[in-house]
C-alpha positions in Angstrom: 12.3 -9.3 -38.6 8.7 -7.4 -40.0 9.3 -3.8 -39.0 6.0 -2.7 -36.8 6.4 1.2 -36.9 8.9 1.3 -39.9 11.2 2.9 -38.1 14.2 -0.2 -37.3 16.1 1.1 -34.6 12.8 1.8 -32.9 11.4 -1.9 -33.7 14.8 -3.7 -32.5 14.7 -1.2 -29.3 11.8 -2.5 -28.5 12.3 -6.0 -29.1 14.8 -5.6 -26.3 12.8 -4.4 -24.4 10.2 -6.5 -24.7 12.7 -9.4 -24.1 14.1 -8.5 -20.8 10.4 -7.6 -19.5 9.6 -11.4 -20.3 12.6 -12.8 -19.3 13.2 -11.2 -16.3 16.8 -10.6 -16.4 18.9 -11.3 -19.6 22.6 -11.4 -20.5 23.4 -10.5 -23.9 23.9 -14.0 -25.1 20.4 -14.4 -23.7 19.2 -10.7 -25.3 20.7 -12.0 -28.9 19.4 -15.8 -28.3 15.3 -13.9 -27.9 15.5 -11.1 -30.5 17.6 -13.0 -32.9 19.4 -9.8 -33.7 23.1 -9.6 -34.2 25.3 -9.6 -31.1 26.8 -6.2 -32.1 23.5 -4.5 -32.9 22.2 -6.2 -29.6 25.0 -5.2 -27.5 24.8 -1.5 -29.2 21.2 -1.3 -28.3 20.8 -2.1 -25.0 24.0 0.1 -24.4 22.3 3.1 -25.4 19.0 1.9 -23.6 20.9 1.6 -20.5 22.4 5.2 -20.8 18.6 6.5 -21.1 17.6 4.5 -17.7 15.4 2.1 -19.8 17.4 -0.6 -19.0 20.0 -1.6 -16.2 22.7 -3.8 -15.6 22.6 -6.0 -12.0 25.3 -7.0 -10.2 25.9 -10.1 -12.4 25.9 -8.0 -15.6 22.3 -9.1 -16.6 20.1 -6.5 -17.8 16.7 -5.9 -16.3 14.1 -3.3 -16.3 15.4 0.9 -16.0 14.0 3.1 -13.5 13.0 5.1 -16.0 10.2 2.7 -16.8 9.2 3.4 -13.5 8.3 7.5 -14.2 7.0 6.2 -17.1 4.6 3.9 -15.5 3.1 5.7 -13.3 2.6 8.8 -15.3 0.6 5.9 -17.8 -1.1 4.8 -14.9 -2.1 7.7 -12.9 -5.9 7.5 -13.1 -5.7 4.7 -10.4 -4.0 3.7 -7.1 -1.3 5.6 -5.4 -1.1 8.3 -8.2 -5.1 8.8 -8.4 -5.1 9.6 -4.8 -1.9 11.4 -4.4 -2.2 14.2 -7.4 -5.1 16.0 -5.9 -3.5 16.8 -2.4 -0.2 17.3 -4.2 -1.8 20.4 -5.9 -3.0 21.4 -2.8 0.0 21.0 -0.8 2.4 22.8 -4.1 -0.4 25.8 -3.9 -0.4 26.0 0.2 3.3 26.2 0.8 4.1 27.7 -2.8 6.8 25.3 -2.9 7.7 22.4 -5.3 6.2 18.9 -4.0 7.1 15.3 -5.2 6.1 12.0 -4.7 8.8 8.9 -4.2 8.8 5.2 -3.6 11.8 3.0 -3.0 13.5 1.1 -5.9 16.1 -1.2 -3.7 19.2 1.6 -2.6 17.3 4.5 -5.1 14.0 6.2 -5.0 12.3 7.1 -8.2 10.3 10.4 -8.2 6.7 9.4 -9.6 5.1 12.9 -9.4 6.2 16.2 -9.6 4.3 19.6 -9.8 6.7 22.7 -9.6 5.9 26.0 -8.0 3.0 28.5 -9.6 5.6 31.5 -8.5 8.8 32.7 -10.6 11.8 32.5 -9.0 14.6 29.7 -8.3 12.8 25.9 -7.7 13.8 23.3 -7.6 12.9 20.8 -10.3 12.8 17.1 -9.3 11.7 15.9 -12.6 8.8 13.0 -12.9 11.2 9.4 -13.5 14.4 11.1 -11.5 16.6 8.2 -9.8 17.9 9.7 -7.1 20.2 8.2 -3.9 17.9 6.8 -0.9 20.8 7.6 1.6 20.5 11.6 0.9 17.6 14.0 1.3 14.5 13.9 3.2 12.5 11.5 0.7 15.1 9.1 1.2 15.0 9.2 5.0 11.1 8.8 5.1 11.3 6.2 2.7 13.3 4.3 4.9 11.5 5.2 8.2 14.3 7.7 9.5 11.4 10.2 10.6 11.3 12.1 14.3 8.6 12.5 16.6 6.7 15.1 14.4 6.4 12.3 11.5 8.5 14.2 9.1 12.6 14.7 8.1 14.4 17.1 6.4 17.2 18.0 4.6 19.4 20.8 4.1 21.7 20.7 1.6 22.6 16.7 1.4 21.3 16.1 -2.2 21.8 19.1 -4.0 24.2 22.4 -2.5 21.6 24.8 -1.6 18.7 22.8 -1.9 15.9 22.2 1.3 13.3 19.6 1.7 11.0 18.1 4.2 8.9 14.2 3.4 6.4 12.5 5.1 6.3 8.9 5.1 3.0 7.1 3.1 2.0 4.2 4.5 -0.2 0.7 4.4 -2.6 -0.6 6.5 0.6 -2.6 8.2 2.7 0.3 8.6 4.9 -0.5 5.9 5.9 2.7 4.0 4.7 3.0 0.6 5.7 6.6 -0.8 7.3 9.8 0.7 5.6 13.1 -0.1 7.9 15.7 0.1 8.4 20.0 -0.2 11.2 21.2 -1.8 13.2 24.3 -2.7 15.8 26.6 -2.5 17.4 27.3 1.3 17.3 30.9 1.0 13.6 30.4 1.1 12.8 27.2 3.4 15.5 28.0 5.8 18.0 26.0 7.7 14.9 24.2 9.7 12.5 23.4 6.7 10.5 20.9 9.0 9.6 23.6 11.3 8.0 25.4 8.5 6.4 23.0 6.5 6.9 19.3 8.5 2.8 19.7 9.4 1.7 20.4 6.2 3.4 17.7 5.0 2.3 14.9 7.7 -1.4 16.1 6.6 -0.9 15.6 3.0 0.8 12.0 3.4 -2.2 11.6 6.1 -4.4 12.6 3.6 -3.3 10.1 1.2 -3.5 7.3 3.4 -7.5 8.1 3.4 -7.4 8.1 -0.1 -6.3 5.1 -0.4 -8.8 4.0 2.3 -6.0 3.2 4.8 
């Protein structure tokens, strides 16, 4: 193999990579068959790419795509579509309620966070960092991601992801309903309170509101 960056781990990394994003979904028989590296260097590889969220393992023990890509992606990608019109309004939202805000979309039974801007203020926050992979059945972005909003448009959390932790999302969505993103505030209970939606549930609605115009929804 001609070494591109001169660095081999870093070349063979990426020939895995670059195998599974053309393939699809590769066993490791498959992995060795397209890179042509040794089954013991493959199988060492993709182990370690899989414990840094670049790659996973389905069901059927084939490797795909990580979700960490997905952070990645986005953050690559952000002067257009869902990220162009978000950022803007999640700086205005982080500076109105003084709170950290994220952005989520679904990844089958996860959501991946593909924005995050923490508070201006000192003080506890609560960092949700930009790639995070977090359960879709637990916290607020996970209900409005699946449409488990009440009559205000909102849900919240107290508590369900993380012990002490608050939040309150707003489903994003299409011209067909059909959620695309959860905005969300987050942050310590002590300071959003056992009823975060009350507090911040309107501000919230507006933002993923505003975003929908954005995107010219």
């Amino acid at each position: 193999m001609d070494s591109v960056s001169g660095v081999g781990v870093l070349d063979k990394s990426m020939m895995i990579v670059d195998a599974v994003h053309h393939g699809g979904a590769l066993s490791l028989a498959e992995l060795v068959e397209d890179t042509g590296l040794p089954r013991p260097t493959a199988h060492r590889l993709a182990a370690a790419l899989e414990d840094h969220r670049v790659l996973r393992r389905d069901a059927d023990g084939r490797y795909r795509l990580g979700m960490r890509l997905i952070g990645w992606g986005a953050a690559a990608g952000g002067e257009a579509g869902l990220l162009d019109a978000a950022t803007p309004i999640l700086i205005e939202l982080r500076d109105r309620t003084g709170e950290s805000v994220q952005l989520y979309v679904r990844d089958g039974d996860t959501r991946v966070c593909i924005a995050s801007l923490e508070r201006r203020q000192g003080g506890l926050r609560d960092a949700v960092p930009t790639g995070a992979v977090l359960p879709i059945e637990r916290g607020s972005g996970g209900k409005a991601l699946t449409e488990h909003v009440g009559a205000g448009g909102w849900a919240e959390s107290v508590a369900e992801r993380e012990e002490g932790v608050a939040s309150v999302s707003a489903p994003v969505r299409d011209p067909s309903g059909r959620v695309l993103a959860a905005v969300s505030v987050s942050g310590p209970l002590a300071r959003l309170g056992k009823a975060p939606g009350r507090k911040y549930g309107a501000r919230v609605v507006a933002a993923a509101r505003d975003m929908e115009r954005r995107l010219g929804v």
